[in-house]
C-alpha positions in Angstrom: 93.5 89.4 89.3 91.5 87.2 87.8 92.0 86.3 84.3 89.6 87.1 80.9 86.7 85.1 80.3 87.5 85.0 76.2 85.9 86.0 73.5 82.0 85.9 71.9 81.2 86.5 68.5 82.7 89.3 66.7 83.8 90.9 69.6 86.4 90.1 72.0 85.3 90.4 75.6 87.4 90.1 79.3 86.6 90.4 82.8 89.2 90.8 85.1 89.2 91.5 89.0 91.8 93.8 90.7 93.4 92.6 93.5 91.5 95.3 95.4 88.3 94.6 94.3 87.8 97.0 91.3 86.2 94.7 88.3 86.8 95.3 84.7 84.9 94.6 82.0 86.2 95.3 78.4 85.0 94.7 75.1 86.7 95.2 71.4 84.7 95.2 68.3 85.3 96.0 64.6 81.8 97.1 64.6 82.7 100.2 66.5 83.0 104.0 65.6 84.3 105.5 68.9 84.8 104.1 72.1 82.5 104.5 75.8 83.4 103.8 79.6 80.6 103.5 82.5 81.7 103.4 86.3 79.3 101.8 88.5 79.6 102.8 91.8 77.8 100.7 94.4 76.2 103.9 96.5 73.5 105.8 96.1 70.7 107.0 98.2 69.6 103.7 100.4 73.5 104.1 101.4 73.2 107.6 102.9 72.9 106.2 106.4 72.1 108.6 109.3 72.0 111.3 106.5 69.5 109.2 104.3 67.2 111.9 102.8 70.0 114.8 102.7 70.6 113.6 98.9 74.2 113.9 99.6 74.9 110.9 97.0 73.4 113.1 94.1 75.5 116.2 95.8 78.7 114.1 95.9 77.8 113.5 92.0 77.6 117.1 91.3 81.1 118.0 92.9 82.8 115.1 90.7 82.6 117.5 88.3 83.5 121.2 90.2 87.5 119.9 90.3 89.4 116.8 90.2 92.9 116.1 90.4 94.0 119.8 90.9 93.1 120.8 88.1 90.9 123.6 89.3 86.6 124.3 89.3 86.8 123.5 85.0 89.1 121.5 84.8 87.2 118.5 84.5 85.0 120.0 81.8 88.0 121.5 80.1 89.8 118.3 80.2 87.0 116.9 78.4 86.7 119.2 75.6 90.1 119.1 74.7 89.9 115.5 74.0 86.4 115.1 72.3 84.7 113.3 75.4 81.4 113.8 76.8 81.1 113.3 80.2 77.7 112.6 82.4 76.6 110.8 85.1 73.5 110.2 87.1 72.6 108.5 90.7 69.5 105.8 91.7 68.2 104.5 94.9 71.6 102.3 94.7 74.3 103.2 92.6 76.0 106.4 91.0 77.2 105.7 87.0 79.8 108.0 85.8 79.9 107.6 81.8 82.1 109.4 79.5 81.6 108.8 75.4 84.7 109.5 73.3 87.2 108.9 70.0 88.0 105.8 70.4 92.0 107.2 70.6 91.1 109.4 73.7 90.2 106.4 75.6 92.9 106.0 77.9 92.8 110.0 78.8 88.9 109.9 79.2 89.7 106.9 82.0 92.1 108.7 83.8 89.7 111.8 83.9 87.4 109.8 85.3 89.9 108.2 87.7 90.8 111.6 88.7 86.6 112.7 89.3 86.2 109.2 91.2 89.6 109.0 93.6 90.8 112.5 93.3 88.0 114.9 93.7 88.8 118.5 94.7 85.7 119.6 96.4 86.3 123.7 95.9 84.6 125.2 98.6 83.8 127.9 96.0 81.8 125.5 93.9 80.0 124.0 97.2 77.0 127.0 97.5 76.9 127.0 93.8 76.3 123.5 93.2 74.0 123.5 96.2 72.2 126.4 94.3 71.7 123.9 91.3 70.4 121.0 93.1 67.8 123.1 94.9 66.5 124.5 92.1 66.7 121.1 90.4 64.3 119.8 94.1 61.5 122.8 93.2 61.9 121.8 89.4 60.7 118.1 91.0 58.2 119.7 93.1 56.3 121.2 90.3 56.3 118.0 88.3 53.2 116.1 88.8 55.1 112.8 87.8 58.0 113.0 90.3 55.2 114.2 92.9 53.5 110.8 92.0 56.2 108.7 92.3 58.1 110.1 95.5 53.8 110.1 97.1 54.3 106.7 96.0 57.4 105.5 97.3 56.8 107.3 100.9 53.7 105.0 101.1 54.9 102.2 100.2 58.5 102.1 102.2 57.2 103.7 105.4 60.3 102.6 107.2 62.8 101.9 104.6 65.5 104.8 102.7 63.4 104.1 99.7 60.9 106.1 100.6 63.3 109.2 100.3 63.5 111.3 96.8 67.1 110.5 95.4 67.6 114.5 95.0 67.1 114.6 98.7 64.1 116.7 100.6 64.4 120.2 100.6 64.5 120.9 104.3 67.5 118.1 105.1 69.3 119.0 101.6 69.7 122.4 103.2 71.7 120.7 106.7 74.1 119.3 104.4 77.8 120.7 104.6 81.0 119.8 102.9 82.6 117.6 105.5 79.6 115.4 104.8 80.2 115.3 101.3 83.6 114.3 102.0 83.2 112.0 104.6 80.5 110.1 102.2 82.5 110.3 99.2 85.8 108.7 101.4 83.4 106.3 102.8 81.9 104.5 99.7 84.4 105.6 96.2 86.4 102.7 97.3 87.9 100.6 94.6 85.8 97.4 95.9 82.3 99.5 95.6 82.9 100.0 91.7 83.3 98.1 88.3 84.5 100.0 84.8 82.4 99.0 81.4 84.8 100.3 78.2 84.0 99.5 75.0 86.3 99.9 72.2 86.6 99.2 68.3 89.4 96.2 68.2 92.1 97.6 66.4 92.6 100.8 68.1 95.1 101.1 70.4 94.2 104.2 73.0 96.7 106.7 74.2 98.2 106.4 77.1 96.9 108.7 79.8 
């Protein structure tokens, strides 16, 4: 691990690296009301390999949420609620960010929930079709937007041979070949602890609760 970098100002910063590659960075300042964590994972849809254009990063998003830990298809939502967080997330061309926004006391639960949605996802095979169901309604929703038809027009020109030219969401037709082994074959493959950092941002003198 490698030790905190100090402090800057009014707030008192630290970097730290796990010994298996996770990075840390944490910041305490007076001037803060509640508290916020971000989880960069390095993955999004230039990482897709030979199922680049499936969208299966944005999927693998989705089904975070259906179930982590065992705590059943709303249980991570539920979990949320009961401690004041607000949970969200969205995936790019290359990364996936997981955020959560919370009383600055609820901290410490609101990172093992996330822990639990990043290293201990459930994938229900009863949420699979419905999730499914939401994405490609969220791909037609896209379709009839003259600005995403712009930019993915754009993007297909200008990276003829490279994964940028997909839409994140995926194309329709290969979104539909996608199953859940693949979802949990990508999720295995890239949430590893070396493929993400943590951002939490706390007032100083709060201590969180323990998770």
């Amino acid at each position: 691990m490698e030790p905190p970098y100090g402090s800057s100002g009014a707030a008192d910063c630290a970097r730290m690296r796990m010994d298996n590659g996770f990075e840390v960075f944490h910041v305490r300042d007076p001037r803060f009301a509640s508290a916020a964590a971000r989880v960069l994972v390095r993955t999004g849809s230039v990482h897709e390999g030979a199922m680049c254009g499936c969208g299966v990063s944005h999927f693998a998003e989705h089904m975070a949420f259906a179930g982590a830990g065992g705590r059943g298809p709303e249980g991570v939502s539920a979990g949320a609620a009961a401690i004041g967080a607000g949970l969200n997330a969205y995936t790019s061309h290359d990364r996936t960010v997981y955020s959560a926004d919370c009383p600055a006391g609820s901290l410490g639960k609101s990172l093992r929930l996330l822990s639990e949605m990043l290293f201990e996802p459930d994938f229900p095979e009863g949420r699979f079709l419905a999730e499914r169901d939401v994405i490609l309604r969220e791909i037609d929703m896209c379709a009839d937007d003259a600005d995403e038809r712009v930019c993915d027009n754009l993007f297909s020109s200008m990276y003829v041979s490279s994964p940028l030219r997909y839409p994140v969401i995926g194309l329709r037709g290969m979104f539909g070949g996608v199953r859940p082994g693949d979802l949990r074959g990508y999720f295995s493959g890239r949430y590893c602890a070396q493929n993400m950092c943590l951002r939490a941002a706390k007032p100083r003198n709060c201590r969180s609760r323990a998770p």
